[in-house]
C-alpha positions as CSV (number, residue, x, y, z in Angstrom):
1,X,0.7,-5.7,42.5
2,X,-1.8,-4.4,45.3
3,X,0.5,-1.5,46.2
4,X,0.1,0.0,42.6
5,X,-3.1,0.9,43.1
6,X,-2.5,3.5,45.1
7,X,0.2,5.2,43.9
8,X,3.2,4.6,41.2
9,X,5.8,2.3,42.3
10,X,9.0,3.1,41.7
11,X,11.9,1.4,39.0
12,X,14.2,-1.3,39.8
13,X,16.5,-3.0,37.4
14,X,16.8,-6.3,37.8
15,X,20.0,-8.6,36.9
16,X,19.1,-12.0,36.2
17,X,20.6,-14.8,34.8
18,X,18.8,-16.8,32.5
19,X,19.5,-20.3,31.2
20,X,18.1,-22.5,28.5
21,X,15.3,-24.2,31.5
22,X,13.7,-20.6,31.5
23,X,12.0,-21.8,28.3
24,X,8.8,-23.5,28.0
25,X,9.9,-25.5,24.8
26,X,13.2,-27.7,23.9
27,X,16.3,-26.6,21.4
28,X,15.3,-29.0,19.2
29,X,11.5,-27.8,18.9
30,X,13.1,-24.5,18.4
31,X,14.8,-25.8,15.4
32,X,12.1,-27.2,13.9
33,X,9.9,-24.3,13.6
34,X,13.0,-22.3,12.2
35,X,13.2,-25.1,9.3
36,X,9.4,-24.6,8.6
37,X,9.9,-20.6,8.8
38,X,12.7,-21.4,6.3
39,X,11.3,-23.3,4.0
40,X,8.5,-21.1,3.7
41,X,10.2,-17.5,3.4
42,X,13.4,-19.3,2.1
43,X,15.7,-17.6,4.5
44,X,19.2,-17.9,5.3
45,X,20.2,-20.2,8.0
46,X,20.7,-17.9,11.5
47,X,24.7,-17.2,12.7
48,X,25.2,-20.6,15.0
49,X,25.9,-18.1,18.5
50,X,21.7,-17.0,18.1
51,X,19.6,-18.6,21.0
52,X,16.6,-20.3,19.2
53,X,14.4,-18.1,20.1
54,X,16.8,-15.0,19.1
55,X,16.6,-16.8,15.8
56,X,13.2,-16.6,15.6
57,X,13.0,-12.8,16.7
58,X,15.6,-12.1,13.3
59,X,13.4,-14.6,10.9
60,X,10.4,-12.4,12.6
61,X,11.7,-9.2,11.3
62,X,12.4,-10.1,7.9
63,X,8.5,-11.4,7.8
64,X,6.6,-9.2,5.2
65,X,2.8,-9.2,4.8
66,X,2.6,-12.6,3.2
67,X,3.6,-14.3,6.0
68,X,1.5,-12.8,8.5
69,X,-1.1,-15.7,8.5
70,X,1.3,-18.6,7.6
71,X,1.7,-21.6,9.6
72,X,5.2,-19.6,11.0
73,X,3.0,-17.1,12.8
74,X,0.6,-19.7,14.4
75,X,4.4,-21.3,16.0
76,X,5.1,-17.7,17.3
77,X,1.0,-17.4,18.9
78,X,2.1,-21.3,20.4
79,X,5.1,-20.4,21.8
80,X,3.3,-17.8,23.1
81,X,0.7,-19.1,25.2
82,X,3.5,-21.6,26.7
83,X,5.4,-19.1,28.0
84,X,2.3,-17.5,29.5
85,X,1.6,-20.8,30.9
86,X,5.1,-21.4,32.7
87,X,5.4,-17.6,34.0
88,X,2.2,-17.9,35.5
89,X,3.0,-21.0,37.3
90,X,5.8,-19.4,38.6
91,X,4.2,-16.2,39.9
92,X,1.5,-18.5,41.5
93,X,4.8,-19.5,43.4
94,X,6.6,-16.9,44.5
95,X,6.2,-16.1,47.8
96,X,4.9,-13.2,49.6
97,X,8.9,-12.2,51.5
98,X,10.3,-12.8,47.5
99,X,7.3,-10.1,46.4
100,X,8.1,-7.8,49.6
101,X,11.6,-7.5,49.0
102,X,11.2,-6.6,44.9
103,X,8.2,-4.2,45.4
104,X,9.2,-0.3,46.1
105,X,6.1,2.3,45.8
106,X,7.9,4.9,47.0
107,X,7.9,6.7,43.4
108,X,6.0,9.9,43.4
109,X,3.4,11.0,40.5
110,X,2.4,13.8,39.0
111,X,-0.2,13.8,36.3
112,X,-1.5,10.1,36.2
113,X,-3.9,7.9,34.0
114,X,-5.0,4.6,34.4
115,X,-7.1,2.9,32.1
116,X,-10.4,1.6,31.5
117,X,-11.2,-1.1,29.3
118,X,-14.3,-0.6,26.7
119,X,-15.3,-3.8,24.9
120,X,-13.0,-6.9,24.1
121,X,-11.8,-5.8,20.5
122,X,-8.8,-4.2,22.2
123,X,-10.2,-0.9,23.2
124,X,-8.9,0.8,25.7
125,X,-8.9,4.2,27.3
126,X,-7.0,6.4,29.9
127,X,-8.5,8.2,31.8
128,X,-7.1,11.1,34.1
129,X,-7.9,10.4,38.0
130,X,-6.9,12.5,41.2
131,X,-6.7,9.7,44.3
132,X,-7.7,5.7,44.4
133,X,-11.0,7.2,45.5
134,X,-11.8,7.9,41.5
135,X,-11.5,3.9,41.0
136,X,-14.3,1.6,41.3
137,X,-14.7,-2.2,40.6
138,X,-15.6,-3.6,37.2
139,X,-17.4,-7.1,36.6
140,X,-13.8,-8.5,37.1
141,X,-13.4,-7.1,40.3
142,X,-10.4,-4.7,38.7
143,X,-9.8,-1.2,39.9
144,X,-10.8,1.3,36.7
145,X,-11.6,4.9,36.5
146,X,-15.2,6.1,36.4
147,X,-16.5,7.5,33.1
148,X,-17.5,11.1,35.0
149,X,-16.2,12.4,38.9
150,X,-18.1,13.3,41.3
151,X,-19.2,16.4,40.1
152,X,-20.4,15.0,36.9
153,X,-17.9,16.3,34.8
154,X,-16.1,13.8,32.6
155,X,-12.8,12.4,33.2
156,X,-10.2,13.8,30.8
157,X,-8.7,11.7,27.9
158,X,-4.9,11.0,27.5
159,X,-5.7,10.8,23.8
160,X,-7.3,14.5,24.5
161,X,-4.3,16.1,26.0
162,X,-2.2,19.1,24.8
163,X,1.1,18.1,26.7
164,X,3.1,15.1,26.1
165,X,2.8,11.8,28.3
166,X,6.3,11.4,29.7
167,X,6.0,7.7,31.5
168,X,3.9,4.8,30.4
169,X,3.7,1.8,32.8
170,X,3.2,-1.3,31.4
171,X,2.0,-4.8,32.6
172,X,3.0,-7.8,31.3
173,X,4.0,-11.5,31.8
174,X,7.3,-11.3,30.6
175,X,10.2,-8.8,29.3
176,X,13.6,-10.2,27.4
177,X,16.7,-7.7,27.2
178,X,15.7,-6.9,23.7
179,X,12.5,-4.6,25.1
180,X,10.0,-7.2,23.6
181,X,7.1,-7.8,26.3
182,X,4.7,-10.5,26.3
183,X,1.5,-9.6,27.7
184,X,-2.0,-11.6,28.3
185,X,-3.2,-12.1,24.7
186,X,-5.9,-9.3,24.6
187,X,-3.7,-7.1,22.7
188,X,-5.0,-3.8,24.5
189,X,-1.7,-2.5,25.5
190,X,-0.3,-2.4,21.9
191,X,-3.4,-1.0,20.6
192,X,-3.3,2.4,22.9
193,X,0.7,2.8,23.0
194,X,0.2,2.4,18.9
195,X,-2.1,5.2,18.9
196,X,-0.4,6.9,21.7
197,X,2.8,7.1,19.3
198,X,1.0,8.6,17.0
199,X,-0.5,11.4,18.9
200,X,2.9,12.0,19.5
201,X,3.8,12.1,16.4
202,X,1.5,14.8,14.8
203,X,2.2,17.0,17.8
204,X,5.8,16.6,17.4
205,X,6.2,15.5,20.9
206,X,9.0,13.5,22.1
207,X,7.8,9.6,22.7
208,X,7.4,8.6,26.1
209,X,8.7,6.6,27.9
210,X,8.0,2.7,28.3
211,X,8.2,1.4,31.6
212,X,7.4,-2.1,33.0
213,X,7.4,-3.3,36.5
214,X,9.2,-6.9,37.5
215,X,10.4,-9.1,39.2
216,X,13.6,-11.2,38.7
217,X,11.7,-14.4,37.4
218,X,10.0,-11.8,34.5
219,X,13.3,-10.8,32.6
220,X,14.6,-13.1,30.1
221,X,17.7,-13.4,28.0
222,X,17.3,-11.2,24.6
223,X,15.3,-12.4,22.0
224,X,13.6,-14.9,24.4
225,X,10.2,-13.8,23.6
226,X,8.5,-14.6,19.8
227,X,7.1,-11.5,18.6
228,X,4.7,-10.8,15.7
229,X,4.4,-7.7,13.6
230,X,1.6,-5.9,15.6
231,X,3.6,-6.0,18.7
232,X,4.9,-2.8,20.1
């Protein structure tokens, strides 16, 4: 959203209802990779009141290291990329009075990072910036933070601070009521907030607090979106 670059917008809570059209794929398709996942992990049949895809967010959980590169996962990484497919369709859509009236950037910040993306093996940084003056355009025409200010000095690390980070914002294509977040494949999102738990952890810090911002069409009945065992 254009207004975030300037400045943190704030929460808003959506309450949408969802219906079985949300989904990019039919009941019966749904089935049918359960069956496969079954037949290959040899799991019990799912309680008949799970959602197919809730059904496939238990079967995913009860996946051990064995699995990770059977033909089940490939079903997740293709329902996947349909359900990237149909939410971008609809954001194409949506209106600019429909945006207006969900956008609110009236949060106020305190200590912020933003990040800066280093290769394409899922690196990413955050680094610490005082206005939108600090951001400059990359090869993709994206806002990111510049390696040193303007004094020279270099930016400071999140991963180098000595006080917790409170508030993660995240992007993302899509969020169900479960807290499982489909992003845009790169996988640099659940790379930092892995290593960002852990920093955490060895300081004995309390986690912080995961945050996305969206509109109504991005939230989704729990257990709508396939997950595999490296997402956070």
């Amino acid at each position: 959203m254009e207004g975030a670059r300037h400045q943190l917008p704030s929460i808003s809570i959506q309450t949408a209802q969802s219906s079985d059209s949300m989904f990019p794929c039919s009941k019966a398709t749904a089935f049918s990779l359960l069956n496969k996942a079954k037949q290959l992990r040899k799991l019990p049949s799912p309680a008949p009141t799970l959602s197919p895809f809730s059904a496939l967010l238990r079967t995913s959980v009860t996946m051990n290291n064995d699995a990770v590169h059977s033909p089940y996962l490939e079903a997740i990484f293709q329902l996947k990329r349909s359900l990237r497919s149909k939410i971008h369709k609809e954001l194409k859509n949506m209106g600019p009075i429909k945006r207006s009236q969900e956008e609110d950037d009236s949060q106020k910040r305190k200590k912020l990072y933003v990040p800066l993306v280093e290769d394409k093996n899922s690196n990413m940084r955050m680094l610490k910036i005082s206005s939108v003056d600090d951001l400059i355009s990359n090869s993709m025409n994206i806002l990111e933070p510049a390696l040193v200010d303007s004094e020279g000095n270099h930016r400071e690390d999140v991963m180098q601070a000595r006080e917790p980070v409170d508030l993660v914002i995240l992007p993302g294509l899509a969020f169900d009521r479960s807290g499982n977040r489909l992003g845009c494949s790169g996988g640099y999102c659940d790379v930092f907030l892995k290593k960002c738990q852990d920093l955490a952890a060895e300081w004995k810090w309390k986690q912080p607090l995961l945050v996305a911002l969206a509109y109504s069409l991005h939230i989704m009945e729990g257990g709508a979106i396939p997950v595999t065992p490296n997402d956070v």
